[in-house]
N, C-alpha and C positions, 0 to 999 in steps of 0.2 A: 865507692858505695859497697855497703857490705850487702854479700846476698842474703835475702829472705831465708828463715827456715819453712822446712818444707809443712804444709799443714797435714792434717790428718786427711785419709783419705776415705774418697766418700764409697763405701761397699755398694750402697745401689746404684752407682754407674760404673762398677767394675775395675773400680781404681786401683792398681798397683806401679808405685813410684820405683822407676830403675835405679840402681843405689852402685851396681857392678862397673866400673872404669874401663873393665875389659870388651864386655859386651857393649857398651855405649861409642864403645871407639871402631865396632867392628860394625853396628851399624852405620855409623856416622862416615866411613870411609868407605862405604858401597857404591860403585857407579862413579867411583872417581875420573874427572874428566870428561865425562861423557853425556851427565844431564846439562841441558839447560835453563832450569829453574827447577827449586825445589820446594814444595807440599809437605805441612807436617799436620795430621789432622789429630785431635787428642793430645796436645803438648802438654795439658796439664800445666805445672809449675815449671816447667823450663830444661826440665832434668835431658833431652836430646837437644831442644831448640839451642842452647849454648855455646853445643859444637858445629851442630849444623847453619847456625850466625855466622859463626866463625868460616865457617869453607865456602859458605853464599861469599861471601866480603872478596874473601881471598882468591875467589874463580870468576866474580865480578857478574854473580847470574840474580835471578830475582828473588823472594826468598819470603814465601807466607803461611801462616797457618789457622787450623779453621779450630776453634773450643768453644765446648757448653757451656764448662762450670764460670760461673760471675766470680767465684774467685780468684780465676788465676792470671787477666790482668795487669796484676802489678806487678808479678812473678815476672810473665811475660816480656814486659816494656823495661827489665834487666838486660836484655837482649836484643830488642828489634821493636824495630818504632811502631804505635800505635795503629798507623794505615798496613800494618803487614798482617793484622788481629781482626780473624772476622769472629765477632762471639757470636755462635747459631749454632743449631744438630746439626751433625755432620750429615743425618739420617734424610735430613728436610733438604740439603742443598742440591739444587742440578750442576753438578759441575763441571759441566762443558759451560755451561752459560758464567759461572762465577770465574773460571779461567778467562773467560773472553774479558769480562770485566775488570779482571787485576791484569787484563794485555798479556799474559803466556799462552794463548790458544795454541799459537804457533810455536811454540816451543816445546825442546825433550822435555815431559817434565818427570821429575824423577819424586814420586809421594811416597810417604814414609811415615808409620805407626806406629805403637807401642797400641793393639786395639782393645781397646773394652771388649774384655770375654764376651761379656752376656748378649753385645751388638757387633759380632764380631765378622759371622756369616751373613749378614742381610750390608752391613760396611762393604766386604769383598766384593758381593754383588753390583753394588753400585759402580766399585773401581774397573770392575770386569769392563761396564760400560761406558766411561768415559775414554773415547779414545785418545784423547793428549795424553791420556796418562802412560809413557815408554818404558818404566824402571820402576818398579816398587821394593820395598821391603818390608815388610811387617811382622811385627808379631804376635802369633797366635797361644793361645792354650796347646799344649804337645797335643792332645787327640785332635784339635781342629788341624793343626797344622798337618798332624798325619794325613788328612782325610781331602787338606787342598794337593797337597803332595806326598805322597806316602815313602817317610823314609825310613819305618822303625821294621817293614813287614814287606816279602818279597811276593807274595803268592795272595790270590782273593782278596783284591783291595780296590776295584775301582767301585766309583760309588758317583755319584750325582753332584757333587764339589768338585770332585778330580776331575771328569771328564769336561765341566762348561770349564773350569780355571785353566787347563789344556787345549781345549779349545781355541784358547784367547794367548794364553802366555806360554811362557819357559820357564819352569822355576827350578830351585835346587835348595837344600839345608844351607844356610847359611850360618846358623850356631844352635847348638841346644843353651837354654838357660834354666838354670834350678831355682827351687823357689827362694833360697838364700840371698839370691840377685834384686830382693825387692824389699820395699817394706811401704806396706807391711808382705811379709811372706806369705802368697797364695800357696793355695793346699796340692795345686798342680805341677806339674812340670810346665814349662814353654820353650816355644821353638820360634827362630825368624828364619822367614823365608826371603829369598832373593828372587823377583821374576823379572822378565823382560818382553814387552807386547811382543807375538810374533808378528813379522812383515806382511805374511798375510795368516789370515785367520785360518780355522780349518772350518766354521762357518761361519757366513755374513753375518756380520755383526745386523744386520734389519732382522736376521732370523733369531736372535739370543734370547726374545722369550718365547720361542716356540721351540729352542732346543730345552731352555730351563724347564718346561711343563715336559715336553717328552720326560727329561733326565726324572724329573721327579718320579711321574707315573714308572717308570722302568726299575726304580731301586727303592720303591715303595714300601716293597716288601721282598726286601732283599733276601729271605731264605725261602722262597718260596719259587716252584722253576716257573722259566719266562713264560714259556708255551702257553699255561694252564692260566698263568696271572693275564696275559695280554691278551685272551679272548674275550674277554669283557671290552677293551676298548678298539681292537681292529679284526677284520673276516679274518676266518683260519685260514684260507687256503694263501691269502697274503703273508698270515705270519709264518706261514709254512715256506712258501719262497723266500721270503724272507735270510729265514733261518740257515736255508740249503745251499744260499748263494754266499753267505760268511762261514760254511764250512761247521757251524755248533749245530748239536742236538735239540730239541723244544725243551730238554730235561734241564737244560742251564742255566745256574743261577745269574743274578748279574752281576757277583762279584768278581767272577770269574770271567766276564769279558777283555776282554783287551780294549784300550782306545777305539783303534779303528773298527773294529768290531760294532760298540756301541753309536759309532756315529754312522757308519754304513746300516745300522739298524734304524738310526734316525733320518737317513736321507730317504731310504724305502719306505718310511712307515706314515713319515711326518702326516698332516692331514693339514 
């Protein structure tokens, strides 16, 4: 069967098709050995699913993925049979519950994206909380990618993304990709990250929308110093101990925390 050409892609759900053999092989060889099952969500026309068929087959593990567009299908069913295709928003799924349903609850799973820019951060979000999820890789737009993991900038960089995806994972740069890697050529750079759940969190996962509301309120307004922004929402003399038992000034922006920092500000402050 000869494969499909690839169709145009649709700019209102952020489509851009991987075209590069080098990056598709560096995704597709992540976590080797070590997932078991793997998640591809956004396949699009098949441009990762092909390989990633291929290494399900060959490691003998489960192997599904979740798409919007009613195009792609036939693309798809090139690769991997009809019950591996769940067509829905990836936005709308709970998936702890659709894992339990295709039977990998209990399994490493290792999920894996190419993500639509525009739904890129509220996507993360959601993987943050799925706990079957052990291995990811994704990729992101380079500024988002900076801002889950900051690899372009040493100094003033945590922000409200870094600190809950830390939280929860370990990641690292796993490739830069330029826009030549696509077609059509986004106007951005992009980056894929590699993360790996940590064993244990650094907060209860029962607490991850009260750490997300914290993070937000705290780099709300990130040039602006802590002290004078967070009396609006907690007593001074709290934020004042606060402050004194992590060792920073009230003058401090939140760029300039460190991890622990921000989370020792979140276990005193929480409400």
């Amino acid at each position: 069967m000869n494969k499909l050409e690839l169709p145009l892609a649709n700019k209102s759900l952020g489509q851009h098709f991987l075209k590069d053999q080098g990056v598709i092989s560096r995704i597709c060889s992540d976590f080797k050995g070590e997932a078991e099952a793997i998640v591809e969500i956004g396949p699009g026309p098949g441009i990762l699913t092909e390989s990633l068929a291929t290494r399900a087959k060959e490691e003998g593990i489960p192997f599904f993925v979740i798409e919007k567009d009613d195009r792609f299908p036939d693309y798809l069913r090139q690769f991997i049979h009809e019950d591996q295709i769940t067509m829905t928003d990836a936005l709308a799924v709970n998936l702890s519950e659709w894992f339990k349903e295709k039977g990998i609850a209990d399994k490493k799973i290792w999920l894996v994206s190419n993500l639509p820019y525009n739904i890129s951060t509220p996507l993360l979000i959601n993987f943050l909380q799925a706990t079957e999820i052990k291995f990811m890789t994704l990729m992101f737009q380079k500024e988002v990618a900076d801002k889950v993991f900051p690899f372009s900038t040493t100094r003033n960089f945590m922000g409200s993304l870094h600190a809950l995806n830390q939280a929860y994972f370990d990641s690292a740069l796993l490739i830069k990709v330029p826009p030549g890697a696509f077609v059509p050529a986004p106007k951005v750079d992009s980056a894929v990250l590699t993360m790996t759940r940590k064993e244990i969190p650094l907060v209860p996962m029962e607490e991850f929308h009260k750490l997300e509301k914290f993070l937000r309120l705290l780099f709300s307004q990130r040039r602006k110093q802590l002290g004078g922004m967070l009396k609006a929402s907690f007593p001074i003399e709290l934020i004042q101990q606060s402050f004194e038992s992590i060792n920073v000034p009230l003058t401090i922006r939140g760029e300039a925390l460190t991890l622990d920092q921000v989370l020792n500000l979140y276990r005193m402050l929480k409400k």
